[in-house]
C-alpha positions as CSV (number, residue, x, y, z in Angstrom):
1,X,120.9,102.4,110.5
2,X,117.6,101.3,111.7
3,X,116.6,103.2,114.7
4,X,113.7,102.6,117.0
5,X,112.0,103.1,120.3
6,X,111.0,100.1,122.8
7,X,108.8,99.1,125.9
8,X,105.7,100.3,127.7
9,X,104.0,103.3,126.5
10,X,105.0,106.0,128.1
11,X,108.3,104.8,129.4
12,X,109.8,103.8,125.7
13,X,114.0,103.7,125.4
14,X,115.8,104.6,122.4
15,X,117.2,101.4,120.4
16,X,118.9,100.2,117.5
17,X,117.9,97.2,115.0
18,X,121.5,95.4,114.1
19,X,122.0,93.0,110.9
20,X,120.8,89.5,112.6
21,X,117.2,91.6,113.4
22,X,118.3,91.8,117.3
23,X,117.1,95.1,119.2
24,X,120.1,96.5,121.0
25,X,119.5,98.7,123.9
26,X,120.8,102.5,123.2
27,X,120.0,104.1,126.4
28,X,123.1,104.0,127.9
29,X,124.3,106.2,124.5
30,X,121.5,108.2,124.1
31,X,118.2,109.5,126.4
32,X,115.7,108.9,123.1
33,X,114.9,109.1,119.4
34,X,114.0,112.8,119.7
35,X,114.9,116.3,117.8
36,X,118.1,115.8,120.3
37,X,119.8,112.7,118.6
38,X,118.4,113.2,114.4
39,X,120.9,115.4,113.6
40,X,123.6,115.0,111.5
41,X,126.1,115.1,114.7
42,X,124.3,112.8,116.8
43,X,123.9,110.6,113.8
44,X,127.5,110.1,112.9
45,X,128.2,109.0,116.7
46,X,125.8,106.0,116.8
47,X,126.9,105.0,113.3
48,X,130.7,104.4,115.1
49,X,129.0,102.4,117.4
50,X,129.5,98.3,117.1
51,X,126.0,97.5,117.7
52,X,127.4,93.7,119.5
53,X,128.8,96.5,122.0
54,X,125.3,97.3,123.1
55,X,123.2,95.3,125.3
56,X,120.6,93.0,123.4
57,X,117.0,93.3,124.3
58,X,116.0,89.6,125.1
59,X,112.2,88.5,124.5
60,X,109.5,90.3,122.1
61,X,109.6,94.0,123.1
62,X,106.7,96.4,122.2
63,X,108.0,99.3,119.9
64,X,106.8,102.4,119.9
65,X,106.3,105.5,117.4
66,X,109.7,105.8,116.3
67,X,110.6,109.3,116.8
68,X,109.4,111.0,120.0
69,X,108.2,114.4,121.0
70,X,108.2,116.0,117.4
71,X,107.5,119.9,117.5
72,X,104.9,119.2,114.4
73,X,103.1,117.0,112.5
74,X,103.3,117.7,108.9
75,X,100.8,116.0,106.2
76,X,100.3,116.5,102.5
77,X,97.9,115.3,101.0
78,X,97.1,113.9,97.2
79,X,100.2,113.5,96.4
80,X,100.1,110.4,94.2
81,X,98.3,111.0,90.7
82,X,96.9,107.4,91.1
83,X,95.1,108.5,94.2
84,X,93.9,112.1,93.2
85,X,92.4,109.5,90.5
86,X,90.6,107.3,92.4
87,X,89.3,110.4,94.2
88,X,87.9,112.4,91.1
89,X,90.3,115.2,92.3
90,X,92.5,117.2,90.4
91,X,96.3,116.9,90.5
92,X,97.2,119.6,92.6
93,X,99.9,122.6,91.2
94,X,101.5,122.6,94.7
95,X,101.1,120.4,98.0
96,X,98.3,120.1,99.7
97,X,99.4,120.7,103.4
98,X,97.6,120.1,107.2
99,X,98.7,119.0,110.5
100,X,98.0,116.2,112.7
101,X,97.8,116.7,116.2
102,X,101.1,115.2,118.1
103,X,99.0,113.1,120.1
104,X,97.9,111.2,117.4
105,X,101.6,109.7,117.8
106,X,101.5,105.7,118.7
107,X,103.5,102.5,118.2
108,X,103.5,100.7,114.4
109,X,101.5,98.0,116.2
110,X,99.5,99.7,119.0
111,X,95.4,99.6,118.2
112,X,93.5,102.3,116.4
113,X,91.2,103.7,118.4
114,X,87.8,103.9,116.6
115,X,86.1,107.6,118.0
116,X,82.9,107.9,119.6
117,X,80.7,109.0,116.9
118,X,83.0,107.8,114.0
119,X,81.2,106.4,110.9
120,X,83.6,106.7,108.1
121,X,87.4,105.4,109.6
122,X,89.8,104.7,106.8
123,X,93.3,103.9,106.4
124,X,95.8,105.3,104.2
125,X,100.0,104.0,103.9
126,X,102.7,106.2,103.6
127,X,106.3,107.1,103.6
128,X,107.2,109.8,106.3
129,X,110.7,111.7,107.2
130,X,112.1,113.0,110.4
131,X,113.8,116.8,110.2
132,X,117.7,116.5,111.6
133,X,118.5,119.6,110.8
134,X,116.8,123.7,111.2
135,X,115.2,124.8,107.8
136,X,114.2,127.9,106.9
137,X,114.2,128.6,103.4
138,X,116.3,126.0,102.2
139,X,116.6,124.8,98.4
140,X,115.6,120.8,97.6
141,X,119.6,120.6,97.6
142,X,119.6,121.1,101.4
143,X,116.4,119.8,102.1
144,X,117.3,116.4,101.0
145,X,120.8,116.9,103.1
146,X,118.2,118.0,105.9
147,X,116.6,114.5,106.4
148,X,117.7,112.4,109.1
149,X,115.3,109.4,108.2
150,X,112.5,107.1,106.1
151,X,109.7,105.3,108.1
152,X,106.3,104.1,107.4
153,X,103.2,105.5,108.5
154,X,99.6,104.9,108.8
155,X,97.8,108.2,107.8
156,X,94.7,107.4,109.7
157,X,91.7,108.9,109.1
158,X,87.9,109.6,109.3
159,X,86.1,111.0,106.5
160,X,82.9,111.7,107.9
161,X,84.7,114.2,110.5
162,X,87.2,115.2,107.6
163,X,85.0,116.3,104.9
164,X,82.6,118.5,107.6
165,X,84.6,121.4,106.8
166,X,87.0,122.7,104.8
167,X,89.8,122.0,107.1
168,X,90.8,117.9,107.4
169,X,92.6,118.6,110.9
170,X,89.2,117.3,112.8
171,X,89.6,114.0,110.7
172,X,93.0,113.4,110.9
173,X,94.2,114.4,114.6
174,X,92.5,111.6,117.0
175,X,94.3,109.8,119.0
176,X,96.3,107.1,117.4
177,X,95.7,107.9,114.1
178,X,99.7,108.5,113.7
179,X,101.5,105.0,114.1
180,X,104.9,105.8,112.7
181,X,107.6,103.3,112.9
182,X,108.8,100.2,113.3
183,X,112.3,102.1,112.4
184,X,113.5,104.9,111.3
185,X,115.8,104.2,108.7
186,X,118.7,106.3,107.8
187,X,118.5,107.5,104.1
188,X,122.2,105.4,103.3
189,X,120.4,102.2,104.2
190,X,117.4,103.0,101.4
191,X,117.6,102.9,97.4
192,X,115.3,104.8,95.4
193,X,113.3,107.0,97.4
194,X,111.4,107.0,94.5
195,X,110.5,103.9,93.8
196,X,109.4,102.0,96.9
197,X,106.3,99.4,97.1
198,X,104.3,100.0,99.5
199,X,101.1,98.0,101.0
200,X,98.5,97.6,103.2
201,X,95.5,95.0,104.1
202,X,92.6,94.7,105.4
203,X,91.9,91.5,107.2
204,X,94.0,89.9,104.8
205,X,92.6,91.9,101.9
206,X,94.6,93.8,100.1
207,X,93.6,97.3,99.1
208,X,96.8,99.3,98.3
209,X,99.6,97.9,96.5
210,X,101.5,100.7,94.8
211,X,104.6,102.7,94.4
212,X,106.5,106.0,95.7
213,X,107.1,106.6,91.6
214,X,103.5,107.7,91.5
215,X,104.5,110.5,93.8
216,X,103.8,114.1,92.2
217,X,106.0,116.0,94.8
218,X,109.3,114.2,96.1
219,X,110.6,114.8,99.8
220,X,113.7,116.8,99.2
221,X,110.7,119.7,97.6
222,X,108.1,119.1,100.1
223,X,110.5,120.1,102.9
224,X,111.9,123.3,100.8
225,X,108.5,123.6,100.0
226,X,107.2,123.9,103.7
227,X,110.0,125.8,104.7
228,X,109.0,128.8,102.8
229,X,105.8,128.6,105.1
230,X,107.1,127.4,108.5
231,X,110.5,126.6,109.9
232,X,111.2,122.9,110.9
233,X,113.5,121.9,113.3
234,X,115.0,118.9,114.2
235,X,112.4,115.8,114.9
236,X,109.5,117.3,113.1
237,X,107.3,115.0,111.3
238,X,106.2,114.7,107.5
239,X,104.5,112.5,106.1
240,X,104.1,112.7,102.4
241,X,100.5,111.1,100.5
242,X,99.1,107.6,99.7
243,X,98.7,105.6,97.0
244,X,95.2,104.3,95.6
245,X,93.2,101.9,97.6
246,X,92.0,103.7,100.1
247,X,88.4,103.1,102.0
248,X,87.1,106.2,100.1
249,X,88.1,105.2,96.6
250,X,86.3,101.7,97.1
251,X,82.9,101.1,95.2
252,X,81.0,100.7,97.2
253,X,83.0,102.4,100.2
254,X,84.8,100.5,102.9
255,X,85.2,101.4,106.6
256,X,87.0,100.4,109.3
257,X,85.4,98.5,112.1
258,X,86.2,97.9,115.5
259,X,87.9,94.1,115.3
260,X,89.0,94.6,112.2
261,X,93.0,94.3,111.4
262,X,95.2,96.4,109.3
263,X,98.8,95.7,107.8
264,X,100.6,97.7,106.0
265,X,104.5,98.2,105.1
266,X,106.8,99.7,102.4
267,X,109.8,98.2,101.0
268,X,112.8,98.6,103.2
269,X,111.1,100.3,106.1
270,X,109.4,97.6,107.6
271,X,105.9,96.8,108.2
272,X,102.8,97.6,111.2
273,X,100.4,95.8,112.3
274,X,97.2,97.4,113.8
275,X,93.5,96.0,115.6
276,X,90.7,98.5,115.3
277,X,89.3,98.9,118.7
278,X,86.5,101.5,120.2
279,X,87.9,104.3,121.4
């Protein structure tokens, strides 16, 4: 299934993408794509459902971030060897973990909002999961059982703020520097997790063009991993590293400015499309 959440911000219902590409309205099923309606229950209901049952959604409907209301925000970070390259850092011997701020949450095609102050705004594609069911301790067999859904995600950030301290939280929390979406997509509709392309552009540019095969550290461990740490529950967030061709790893560097328009997308999961805009 591809799952997804339409309409003005704020005021988003839950919806479901059928074969022809139509939006079908789900909130006559459901009250959202939350921690509520990931789990493994909830999940096999909708899947009974005939999606030409469900009322189509008729004209171009914003979408917005595809899960709602997570509890966290989970990021690790160099977690493709190609990109610890380009960065002169080290492969790391475990994952590299911070948080984004939930309100850094928005639609796969809502702006980025440049901050006051910002000097160094960068962009960074990546595969994310949803959490559909508690873990606590779990092993990479129920880990992988444990995750509800694939979607794509913007990891945006600004380095300048970033690399002040020692903690990346500062540079990776702002507001709309989380665009998740434009589905979730349930892990029976994907092939390889392992070896997805993913992309992104910069005003037709493209910078990143690489693969989930260069991953060091595959889903199913980073959520067994994380649960040693922290329990997730259902509709938690983690996103898990980008490949090379970042802003940073450009010579010389490249920023984002306001104007300036990002795409990105990885195989199966769809594609965003984002303006940079002051803040």
């Amino acid at each position: 299934m591809k799952l997804l959440r339409f309409g003005p911000i704020g005021s988003e219902k839950p919806g479901l993408l059928d074969a022809a590409g139509n939006i079908r309205d789900l909130s006559g099923v459901i009250p959202d794509i939350d921690g509520s309606t990931v789990t493994p229950e909830s999940l096999a209901r909708l899947r009974a459902l005939d999606p030409a049952s469900l009322p189509r959604v008729e004209g171009t409907a914003r979408l917005g971030a595809c899960v709602a209301r997570p509890g966290k925000f989970v990021c690790i970070g160099l977690n493709y060897a190609d990109h610890a390259a380009e960065t002169g850092a080290a492969i790391p011997d475990e994952p590299i973990v911070f948080m984004k701020a939930t309100s850094a949450l928005s639609g796969p095609n809502d702006p980025i909002l440049k901050p006051r102050g910002s000097t160094k705004l960068d962009w960074e594609v990546e595969l994310a999961f949803v959490v559909g069911s508690d873990c606590r301790y779990v092993d990479e067999a129920e880990a992988a059982a444990a995750i509800a859904g694939y979607f794509v995600c913007n990891d945006v950030s600004e380095r300048a703020f970033q690399l002040q301290s020692s903690q990346w939280d500062k540079g990776k929390g702002c507001d709309s520097f989380g665009p998740i979406g434009p589905w979730l997509v349930t892990p029976d509709e994907i092939g390889d997790i392992g070896n997805l392309h993913m992309w992104l552009e910069v005003n037709g540019k493209r910078f990143q063009n690489g693969s989930t095969s260069t991953m060091i550290f595959r889903p199913a461990f980073i959520l067994s991993y994380l649960s040693r740490f922290m329990s997730l529950q259902p509709g938690d967030i983690v996103t898990t590293g980008t490949p090379p061709g970042v802003g940073l790893g450009q010579n010389p560097n490249v920023w984002l400015n306001s104007g300036d328009r990002v795409s990105l997308g990885i195989a199966g999961l769809g594609e965003q499309h984002q303006q940079v805009v002051d803040a």
